[in-house]
SERO-4910 file (N, C-alpha, C, O; in steps of 0.05 Angstrom, whole numbers):
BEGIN
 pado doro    nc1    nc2    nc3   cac1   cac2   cac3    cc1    cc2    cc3    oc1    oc2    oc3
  Unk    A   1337   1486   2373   1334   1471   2348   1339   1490   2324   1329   1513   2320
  Unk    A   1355   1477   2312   1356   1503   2281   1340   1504   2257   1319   1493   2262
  Unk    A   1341   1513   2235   1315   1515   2223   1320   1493   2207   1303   1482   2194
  Unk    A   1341   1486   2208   1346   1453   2192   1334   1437   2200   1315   1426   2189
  Unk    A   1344   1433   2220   1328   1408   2236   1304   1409   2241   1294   1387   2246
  Unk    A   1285   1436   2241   1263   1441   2247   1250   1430   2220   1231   1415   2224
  Unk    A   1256   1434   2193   1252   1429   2167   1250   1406   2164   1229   1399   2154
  Unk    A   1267   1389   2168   1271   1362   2164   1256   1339   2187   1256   1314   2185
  Unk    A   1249   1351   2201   1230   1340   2229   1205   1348   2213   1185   1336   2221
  Unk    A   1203   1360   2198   1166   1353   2180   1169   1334   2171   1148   1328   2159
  Unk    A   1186   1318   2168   1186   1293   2147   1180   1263   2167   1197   1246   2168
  Unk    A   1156   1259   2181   1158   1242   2197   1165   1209   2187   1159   1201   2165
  Unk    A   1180   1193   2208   1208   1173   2201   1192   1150   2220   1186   1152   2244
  Unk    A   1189   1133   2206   1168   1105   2217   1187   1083   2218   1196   1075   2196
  Unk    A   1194   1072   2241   1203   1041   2247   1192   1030   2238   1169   1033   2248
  Unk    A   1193   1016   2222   1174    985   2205   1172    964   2238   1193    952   2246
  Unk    A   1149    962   2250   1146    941   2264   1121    917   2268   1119    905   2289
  Unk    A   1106    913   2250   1092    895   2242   1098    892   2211   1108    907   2195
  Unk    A   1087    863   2208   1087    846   2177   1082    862   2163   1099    871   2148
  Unk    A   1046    877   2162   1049    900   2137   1062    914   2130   1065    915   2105
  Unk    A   1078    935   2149   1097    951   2155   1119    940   2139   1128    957   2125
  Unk    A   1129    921   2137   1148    911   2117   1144    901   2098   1161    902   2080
  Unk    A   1120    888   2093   1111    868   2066   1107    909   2049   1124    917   2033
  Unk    A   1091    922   2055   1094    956   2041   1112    963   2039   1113    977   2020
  Unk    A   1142    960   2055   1162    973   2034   1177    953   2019   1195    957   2003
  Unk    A   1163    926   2026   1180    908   1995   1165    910   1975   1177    905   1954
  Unk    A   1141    915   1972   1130    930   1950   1141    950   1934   1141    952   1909
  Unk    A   1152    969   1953   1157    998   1947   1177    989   1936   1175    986   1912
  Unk    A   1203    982   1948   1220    974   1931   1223    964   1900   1237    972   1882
  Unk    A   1205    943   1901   1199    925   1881   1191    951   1855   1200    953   1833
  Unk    A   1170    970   1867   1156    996   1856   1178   1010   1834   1177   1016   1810
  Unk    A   1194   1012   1853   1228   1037   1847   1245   1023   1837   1260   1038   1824
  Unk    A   1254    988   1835   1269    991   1830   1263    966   1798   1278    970   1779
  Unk    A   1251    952   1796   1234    934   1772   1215    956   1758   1218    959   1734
  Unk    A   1201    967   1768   1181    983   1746   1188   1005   1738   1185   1014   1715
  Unk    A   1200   1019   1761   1210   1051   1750   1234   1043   1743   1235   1054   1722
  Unk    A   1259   1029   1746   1282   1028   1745   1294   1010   1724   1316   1011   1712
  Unk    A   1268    988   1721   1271    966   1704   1297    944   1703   1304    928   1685
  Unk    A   1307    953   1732   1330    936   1739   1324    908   1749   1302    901   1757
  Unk    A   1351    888   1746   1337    857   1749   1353    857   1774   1378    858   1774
  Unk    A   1337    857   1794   1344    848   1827   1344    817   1829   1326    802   1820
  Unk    A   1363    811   1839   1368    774   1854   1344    765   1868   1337    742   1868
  Unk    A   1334    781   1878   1314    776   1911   1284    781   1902   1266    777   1918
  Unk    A   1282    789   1882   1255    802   1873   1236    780   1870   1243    761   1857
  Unk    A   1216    780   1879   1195    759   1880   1172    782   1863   1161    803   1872
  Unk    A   1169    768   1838   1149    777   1807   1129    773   1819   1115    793   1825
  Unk    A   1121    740   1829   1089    732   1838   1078    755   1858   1059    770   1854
  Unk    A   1094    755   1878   1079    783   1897   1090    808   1892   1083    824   1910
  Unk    A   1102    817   1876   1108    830   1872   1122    856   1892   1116    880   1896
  Unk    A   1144    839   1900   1158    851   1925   1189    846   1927   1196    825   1916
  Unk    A   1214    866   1943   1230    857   1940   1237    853   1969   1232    871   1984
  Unk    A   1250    826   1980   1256    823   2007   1282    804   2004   1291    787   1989
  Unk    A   1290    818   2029   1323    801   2036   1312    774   2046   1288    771   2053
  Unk    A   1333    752   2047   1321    729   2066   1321    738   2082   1298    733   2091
  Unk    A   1340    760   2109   1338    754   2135   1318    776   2143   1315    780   2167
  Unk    A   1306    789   2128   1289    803   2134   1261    800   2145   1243    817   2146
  Unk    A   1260    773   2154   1235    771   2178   1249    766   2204   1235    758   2223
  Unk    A   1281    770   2207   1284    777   2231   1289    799   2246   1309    813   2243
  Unk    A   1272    804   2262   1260    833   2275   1287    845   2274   1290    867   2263
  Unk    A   1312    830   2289   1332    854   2297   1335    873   2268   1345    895   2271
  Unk    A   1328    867   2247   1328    882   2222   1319    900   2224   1295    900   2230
  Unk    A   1334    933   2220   1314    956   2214   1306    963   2196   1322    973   2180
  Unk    A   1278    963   2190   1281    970   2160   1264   1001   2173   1255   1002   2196
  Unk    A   1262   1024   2155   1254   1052   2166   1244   1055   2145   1249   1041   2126
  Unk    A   1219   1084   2143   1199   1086   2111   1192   1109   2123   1191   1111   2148
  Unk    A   1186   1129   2105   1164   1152   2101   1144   1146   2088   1143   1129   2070
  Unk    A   1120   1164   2100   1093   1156   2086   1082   1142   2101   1088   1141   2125
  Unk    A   1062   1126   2090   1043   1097   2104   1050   1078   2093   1069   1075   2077
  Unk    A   1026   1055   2106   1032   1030   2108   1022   1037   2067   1036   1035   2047
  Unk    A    997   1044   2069    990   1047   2040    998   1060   2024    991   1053   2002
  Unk    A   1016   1084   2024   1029   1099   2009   1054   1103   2015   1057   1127   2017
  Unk    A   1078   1090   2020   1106   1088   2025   1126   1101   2006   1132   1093   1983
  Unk    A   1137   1125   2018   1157   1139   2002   1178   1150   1996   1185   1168   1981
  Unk    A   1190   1133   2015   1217   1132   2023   1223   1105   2039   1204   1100   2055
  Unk    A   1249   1084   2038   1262   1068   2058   1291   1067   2065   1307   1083   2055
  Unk    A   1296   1049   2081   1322   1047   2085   1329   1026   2102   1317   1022   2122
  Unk    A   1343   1017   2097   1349    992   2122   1373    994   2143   1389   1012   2141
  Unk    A   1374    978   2159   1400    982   2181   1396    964   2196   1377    958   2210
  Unk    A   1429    949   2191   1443    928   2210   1458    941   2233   1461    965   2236
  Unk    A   1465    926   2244   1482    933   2273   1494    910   2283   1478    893   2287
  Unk    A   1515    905   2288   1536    895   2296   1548    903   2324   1552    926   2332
  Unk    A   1554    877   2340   1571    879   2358   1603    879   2357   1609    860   2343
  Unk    A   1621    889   2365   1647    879   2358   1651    850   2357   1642    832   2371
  Unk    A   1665    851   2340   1672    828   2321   1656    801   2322   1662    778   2327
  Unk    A   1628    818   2315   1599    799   2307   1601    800   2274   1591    781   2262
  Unk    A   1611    818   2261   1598    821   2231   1595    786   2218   1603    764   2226
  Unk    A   1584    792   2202   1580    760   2190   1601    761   2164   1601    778   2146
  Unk    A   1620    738   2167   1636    724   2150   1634    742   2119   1652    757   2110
  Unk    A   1603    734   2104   1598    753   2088   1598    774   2085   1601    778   2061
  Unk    A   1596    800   2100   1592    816   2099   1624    832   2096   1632    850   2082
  Unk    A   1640    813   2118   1673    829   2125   1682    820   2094   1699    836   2087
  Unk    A   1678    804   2075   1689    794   2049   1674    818   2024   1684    828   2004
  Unk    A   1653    821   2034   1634    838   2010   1649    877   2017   1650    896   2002
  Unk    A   1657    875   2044   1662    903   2043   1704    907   2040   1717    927   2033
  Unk    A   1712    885   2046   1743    872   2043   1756    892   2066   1771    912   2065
  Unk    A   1742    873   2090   1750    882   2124   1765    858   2141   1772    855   2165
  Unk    A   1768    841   2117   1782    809   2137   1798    817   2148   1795    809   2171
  Unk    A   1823    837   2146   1843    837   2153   1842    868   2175   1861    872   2190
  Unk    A   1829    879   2174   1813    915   2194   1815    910   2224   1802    925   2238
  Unk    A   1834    887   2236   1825    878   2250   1821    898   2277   1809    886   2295
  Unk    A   1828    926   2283   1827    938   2302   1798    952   2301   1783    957   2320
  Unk    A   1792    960   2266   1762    974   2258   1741    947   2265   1717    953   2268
  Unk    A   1748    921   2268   1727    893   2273   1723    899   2301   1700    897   2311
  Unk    A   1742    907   2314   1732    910   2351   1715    942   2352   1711    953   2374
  Unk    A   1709    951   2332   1685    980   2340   1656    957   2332   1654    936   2320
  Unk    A   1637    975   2344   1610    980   2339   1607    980   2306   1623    995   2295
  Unk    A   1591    968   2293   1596    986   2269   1557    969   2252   1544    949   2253
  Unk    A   1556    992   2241   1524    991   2227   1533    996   2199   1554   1009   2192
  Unk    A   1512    982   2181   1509    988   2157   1479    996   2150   1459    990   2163
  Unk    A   1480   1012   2126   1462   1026   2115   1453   1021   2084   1470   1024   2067
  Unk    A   1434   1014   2080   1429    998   2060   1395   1002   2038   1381   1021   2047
  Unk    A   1388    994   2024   1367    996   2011   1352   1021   2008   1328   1021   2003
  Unk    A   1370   1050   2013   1356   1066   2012   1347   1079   1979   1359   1076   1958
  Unk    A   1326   1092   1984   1308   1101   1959   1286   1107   1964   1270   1098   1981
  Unk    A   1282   1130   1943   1257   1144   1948   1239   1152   1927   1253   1156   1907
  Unk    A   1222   1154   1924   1193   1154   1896   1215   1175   1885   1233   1188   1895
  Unk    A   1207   1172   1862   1218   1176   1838   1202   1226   1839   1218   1244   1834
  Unk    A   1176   1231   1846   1169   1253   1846   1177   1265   1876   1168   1286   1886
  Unk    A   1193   1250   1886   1199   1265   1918   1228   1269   1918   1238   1278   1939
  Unk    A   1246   1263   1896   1276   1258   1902   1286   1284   1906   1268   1300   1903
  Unk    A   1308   1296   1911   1313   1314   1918   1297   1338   1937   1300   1362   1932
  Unk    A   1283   1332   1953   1263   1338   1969   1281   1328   2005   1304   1323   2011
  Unk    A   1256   1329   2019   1268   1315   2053   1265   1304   2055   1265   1301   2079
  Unk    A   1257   1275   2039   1256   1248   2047   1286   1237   2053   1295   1232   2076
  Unk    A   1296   1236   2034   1327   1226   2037   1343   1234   2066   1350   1218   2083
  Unk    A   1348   1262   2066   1361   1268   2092   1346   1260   2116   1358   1252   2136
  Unk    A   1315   1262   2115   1296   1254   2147   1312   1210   2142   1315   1191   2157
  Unk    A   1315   1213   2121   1316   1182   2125   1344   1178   2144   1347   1171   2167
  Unk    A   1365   1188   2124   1392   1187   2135   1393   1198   2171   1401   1182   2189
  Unk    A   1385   1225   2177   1379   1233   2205   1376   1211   2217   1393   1203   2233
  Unk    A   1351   1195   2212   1339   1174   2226   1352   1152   2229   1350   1142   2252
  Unk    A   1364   1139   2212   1380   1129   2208   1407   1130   2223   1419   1110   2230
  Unk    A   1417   1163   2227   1436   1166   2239   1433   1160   2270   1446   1146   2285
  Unk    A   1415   1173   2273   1405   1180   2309   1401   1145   2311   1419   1135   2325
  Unk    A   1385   1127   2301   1380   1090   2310   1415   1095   2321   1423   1098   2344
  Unk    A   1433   1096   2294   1460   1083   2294   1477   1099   2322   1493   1085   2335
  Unk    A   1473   1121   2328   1484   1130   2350   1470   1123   2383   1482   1120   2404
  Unk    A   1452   1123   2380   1432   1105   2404   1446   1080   2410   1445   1074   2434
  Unk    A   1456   1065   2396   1472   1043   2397   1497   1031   2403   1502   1008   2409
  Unk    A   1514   1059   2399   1544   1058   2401   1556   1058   2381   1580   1059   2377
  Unk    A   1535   1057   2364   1555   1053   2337   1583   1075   2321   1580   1098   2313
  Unk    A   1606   1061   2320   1623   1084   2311   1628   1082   2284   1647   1097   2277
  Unk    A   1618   1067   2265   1629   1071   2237   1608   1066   2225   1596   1051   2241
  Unk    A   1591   1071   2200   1576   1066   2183   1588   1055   2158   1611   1062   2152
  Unk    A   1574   1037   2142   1577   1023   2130   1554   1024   2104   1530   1021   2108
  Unk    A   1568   1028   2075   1552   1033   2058   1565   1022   2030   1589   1022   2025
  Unk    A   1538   1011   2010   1549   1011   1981   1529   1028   1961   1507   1037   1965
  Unk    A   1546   1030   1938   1521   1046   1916   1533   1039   1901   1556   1030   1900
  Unk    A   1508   1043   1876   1521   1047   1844   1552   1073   1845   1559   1086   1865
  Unk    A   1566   1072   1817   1576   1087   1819   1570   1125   1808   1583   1146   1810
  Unk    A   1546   1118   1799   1530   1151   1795   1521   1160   1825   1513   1183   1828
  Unk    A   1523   1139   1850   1510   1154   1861   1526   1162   1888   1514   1171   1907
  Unk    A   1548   1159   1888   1571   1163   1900   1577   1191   1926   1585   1194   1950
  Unk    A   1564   1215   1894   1565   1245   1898   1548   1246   1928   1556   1250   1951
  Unk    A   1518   1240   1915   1498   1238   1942   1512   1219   1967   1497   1219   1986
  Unk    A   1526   1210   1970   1534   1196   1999   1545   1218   2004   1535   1235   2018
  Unk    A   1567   1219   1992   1584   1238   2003   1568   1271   2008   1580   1292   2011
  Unk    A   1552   1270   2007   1544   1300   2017   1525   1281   2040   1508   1295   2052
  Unk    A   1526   1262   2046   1509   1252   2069   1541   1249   2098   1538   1246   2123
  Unk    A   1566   1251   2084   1589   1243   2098   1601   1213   2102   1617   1202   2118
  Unk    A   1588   1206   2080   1604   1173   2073   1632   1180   2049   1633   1195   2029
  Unk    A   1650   1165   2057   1670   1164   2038   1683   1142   2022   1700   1131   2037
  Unk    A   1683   1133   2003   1706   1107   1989   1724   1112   2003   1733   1133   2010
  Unk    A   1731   1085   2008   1763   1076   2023   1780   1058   2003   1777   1059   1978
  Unk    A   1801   1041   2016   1815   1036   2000   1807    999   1999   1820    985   2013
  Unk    A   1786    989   1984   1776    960   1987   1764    968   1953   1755    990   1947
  Unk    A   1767    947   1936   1755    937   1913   1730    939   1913   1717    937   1934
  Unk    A   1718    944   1891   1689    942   1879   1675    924   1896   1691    911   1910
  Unk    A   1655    920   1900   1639    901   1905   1618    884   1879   1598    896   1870
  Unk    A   1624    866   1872   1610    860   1848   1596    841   1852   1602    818   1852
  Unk    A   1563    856   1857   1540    847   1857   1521    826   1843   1531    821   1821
  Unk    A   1500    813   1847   1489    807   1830   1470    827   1815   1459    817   1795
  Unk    A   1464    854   1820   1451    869   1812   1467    900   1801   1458    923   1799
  Unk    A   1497    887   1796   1513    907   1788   1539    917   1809   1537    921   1833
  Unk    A   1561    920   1792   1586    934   1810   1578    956   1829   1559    971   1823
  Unk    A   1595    960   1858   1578    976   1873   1604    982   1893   1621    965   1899
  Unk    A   1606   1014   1903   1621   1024   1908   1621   1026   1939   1601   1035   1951
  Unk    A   1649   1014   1956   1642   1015   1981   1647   1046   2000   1662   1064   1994
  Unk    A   1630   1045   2021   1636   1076   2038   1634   1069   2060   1623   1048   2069
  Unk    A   1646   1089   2072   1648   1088   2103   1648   1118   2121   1667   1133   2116
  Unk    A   1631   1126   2139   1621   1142   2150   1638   1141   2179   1638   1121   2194
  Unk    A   1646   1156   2182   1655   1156   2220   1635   1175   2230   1629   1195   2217
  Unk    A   1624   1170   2253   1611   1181   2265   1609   1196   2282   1588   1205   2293
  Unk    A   1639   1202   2287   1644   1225   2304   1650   1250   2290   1647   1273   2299
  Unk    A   1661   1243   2265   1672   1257   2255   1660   1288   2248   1655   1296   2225
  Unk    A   1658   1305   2278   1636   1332   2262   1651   1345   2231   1639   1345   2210
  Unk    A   1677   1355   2235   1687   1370   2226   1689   1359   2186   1695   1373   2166
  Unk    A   1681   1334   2189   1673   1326   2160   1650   1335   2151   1645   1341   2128
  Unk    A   1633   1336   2171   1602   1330   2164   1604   1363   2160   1584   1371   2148
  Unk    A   1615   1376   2164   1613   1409   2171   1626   1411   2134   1615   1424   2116
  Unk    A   1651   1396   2131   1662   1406   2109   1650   1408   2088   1652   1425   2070
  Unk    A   1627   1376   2088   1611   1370   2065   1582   1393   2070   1564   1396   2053
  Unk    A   1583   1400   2083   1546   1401   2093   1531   1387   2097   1509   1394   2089
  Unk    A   1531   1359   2111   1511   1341   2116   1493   1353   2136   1498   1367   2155
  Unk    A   1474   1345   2126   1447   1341   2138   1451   1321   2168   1434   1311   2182
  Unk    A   1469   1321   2169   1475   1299   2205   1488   1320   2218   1487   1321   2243
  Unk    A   1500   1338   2205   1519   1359   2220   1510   1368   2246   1525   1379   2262
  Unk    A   1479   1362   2250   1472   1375   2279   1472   1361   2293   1483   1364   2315
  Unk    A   1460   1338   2286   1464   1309   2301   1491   1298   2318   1492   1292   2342
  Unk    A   1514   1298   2299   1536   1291   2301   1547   1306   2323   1554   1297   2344
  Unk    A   1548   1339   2314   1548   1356   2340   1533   1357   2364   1542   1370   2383
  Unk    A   1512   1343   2366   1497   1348   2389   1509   1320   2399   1504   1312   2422
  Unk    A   1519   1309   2387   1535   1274   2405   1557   1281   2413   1561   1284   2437
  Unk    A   1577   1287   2394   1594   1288   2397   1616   1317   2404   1640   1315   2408
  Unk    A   1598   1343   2403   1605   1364   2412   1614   1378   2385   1617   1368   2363
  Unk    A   1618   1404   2394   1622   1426   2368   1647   1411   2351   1644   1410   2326
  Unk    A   1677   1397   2363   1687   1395   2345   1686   1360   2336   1697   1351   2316
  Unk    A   1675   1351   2350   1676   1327   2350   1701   1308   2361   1711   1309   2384
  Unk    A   1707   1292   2342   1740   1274   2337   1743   1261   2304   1729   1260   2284
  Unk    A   1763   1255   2309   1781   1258   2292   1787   1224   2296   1790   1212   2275
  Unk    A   1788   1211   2316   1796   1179   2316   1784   1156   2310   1795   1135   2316
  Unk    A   1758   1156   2296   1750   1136   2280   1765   1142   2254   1777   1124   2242
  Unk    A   1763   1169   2245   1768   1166   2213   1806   1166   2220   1818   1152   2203
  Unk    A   1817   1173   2232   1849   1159   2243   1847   1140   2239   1858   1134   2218
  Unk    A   1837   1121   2249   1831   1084   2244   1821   1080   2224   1830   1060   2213
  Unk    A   1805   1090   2214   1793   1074   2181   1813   1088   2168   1817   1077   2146
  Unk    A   1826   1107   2171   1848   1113   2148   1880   1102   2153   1897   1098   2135
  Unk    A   1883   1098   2172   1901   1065   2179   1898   1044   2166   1912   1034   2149
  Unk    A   1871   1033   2178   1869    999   2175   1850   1004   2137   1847    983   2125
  Unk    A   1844   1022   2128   1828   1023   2108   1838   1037   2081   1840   1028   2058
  Unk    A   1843   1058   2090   1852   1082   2072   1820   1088   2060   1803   1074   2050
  Unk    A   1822   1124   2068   1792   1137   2054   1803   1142   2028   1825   1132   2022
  Unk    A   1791   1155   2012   1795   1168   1983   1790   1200   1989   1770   1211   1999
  Unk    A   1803   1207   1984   1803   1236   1981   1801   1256   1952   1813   1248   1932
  Unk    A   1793   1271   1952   1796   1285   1923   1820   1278   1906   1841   1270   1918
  Unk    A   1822   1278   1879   1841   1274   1863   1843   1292   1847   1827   1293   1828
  Unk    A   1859   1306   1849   1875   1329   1827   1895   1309   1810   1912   1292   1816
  Unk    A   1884   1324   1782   1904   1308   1763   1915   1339   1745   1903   1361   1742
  Unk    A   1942   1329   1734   1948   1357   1719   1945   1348   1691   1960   1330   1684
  Unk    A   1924   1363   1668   1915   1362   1650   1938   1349   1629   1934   1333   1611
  Unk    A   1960   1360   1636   1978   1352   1615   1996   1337   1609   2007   1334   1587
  Unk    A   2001   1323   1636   2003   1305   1649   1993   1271   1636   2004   1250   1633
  Unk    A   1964   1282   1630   1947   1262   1633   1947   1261   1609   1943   1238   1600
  Unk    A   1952   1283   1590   1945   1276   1553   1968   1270   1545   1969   1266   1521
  Unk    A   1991   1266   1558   2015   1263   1550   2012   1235   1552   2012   1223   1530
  Unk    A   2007   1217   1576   2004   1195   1582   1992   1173   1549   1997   1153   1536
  Unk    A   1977   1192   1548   1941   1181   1530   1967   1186   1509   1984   1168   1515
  Unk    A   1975   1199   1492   1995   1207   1473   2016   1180   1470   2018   1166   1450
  Unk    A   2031   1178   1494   2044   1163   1489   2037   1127   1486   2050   1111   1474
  Unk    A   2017   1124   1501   2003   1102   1495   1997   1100   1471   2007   1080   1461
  Unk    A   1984   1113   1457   1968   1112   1428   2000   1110   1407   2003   1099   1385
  Unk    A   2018   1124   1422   2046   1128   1392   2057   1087   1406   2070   1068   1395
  Unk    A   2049   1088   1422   2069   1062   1427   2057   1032   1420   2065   1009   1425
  Unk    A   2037   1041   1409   2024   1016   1389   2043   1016   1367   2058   1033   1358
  Unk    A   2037    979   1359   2057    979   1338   2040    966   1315   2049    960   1293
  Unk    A   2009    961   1323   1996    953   1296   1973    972   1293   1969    990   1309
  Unk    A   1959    968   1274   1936    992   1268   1911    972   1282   1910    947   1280
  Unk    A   1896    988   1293   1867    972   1305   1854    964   1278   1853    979   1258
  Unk    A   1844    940   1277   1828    923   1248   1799    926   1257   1785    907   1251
  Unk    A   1786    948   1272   1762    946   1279   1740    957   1249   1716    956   1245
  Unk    A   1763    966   1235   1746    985   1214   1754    971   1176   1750    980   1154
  Unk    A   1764    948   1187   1773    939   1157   1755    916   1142   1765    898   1129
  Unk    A   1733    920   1145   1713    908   1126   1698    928   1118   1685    924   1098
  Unk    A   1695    953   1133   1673    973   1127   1692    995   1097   1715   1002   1093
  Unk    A   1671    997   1087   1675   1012   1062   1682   1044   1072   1675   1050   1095
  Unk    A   1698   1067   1054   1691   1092   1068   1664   1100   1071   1663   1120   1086
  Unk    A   1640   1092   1061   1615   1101   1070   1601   1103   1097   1578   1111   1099
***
């Protein structure tokens, strides 16, 4: 075991499997993301003051938490799919109708994660993701499946999720950026430094493979870094601005004051 993993194994990782166990992290949620976040969620129930999916009283649902039933401080959720089980909605919300070779894998999504607002950047997050990872490989799973705001993008990607090539997702609780994780893939998880890097290796061997993210960059296209050349880009902006042919009227009622 390395001292990573040794580190991140202090962070003990709880299956939600009774009612309290879940009714506490729709609280928690509700906690992080209405009171601290002051965001307006679709699903949020004010009277109890909790946030829950509809299908979330069905067990196959994982939902995962740090902490207790009484003090919850970290979650995360996770679906799982059989080949070409995903639900109608889901292949439209991530724009996979047409993936049809990536529809015959295994594939999990990762979802609702967040953590108290005085623990962030700490080991909750990665013990979540680990845990998270290890359910999804216990399973067969070969692709992960993820959305976020777009600030929060950076943090996937040091978890080894990447934007592909599918449109926004536009939420009821805001535009949201899609990712996709292969799970074999050591030699990513190595490039970024994820916190799965040992995991992934201990599945899939020191170098891993290379043929899920072959297929999602086929049937998907990832995003890769973008180099732009500075001057390039102001020339662009330059000629746009000279190739107007009227003056903007945003400023012609205001006085010079």
């Amino acid at each position: 075991m390395s001292l990573v993993d040794w580190v991140l194994g202090l962070e003990r990782v709880h299956f939600a499997e009774t009612r309290a166990e879940r009714e506490a992290i729709w609280r928690f949620r509700y906690d992080v993301y209405v009171r601290e976040l002051g965001k307006t969620i679709a699903s949020a129930d004010h009277d109890r003051g909790w946030i829950r999916d509809p299908d979330e009283d069905n067990p196959e649902v994982s939902l995962i938490y740090t902490g207790t039933v009484d003090d919850v401080t970290g979650t995360m959720r996770g679906d799982y799919w059989l080949p070409g089980s995903i639900p109608a909605a889901t292949l439209h919300k991530y724009g996979l109708t047409r993936a049809s070779t990536f529809l015959g894998l295994p594939v999990a999504e990762a979802s609702r994660l967040m953590v108290r607002r005085n623990l962030r950047g700490k080991l909750i997050m990665p013990a979540l993701a680990r845990a998270g990872f290890e359910w999804a490989v216990q399973k067969g799973v070969a692709a992960s499946l993820a959305y976020c705001a777009p600030g929060l993008v950076s943090g996937y990607r040091r978890l080894g999720y990447r934007p592909y090539g599918s449109d926004m997702i536009d939420t009821k609780d805001g535009v949201r950026v899609p990712l996709v994780m292969a799970m074999d893939d050591v030699a990513h998880f190595r490039d970024v430094s994820s916190p799965l890097l040992s995991l992934a290796r201990d599945r899939f061997g020191p170098t891993g493979s290379k043929a899920t993210t072959e297929l999602i960059n086929r049937e998907l296209g990832t995003a890769t870094a973008l180099e732009a050349d500075e001057r390039e880009v102001w020339n662009d902006v330059q000629a746009a601005l000279l190739a107007r042919t009227a003056r903007p009227h945003l400023f012609d009622e205001l006085d010079d004051a």
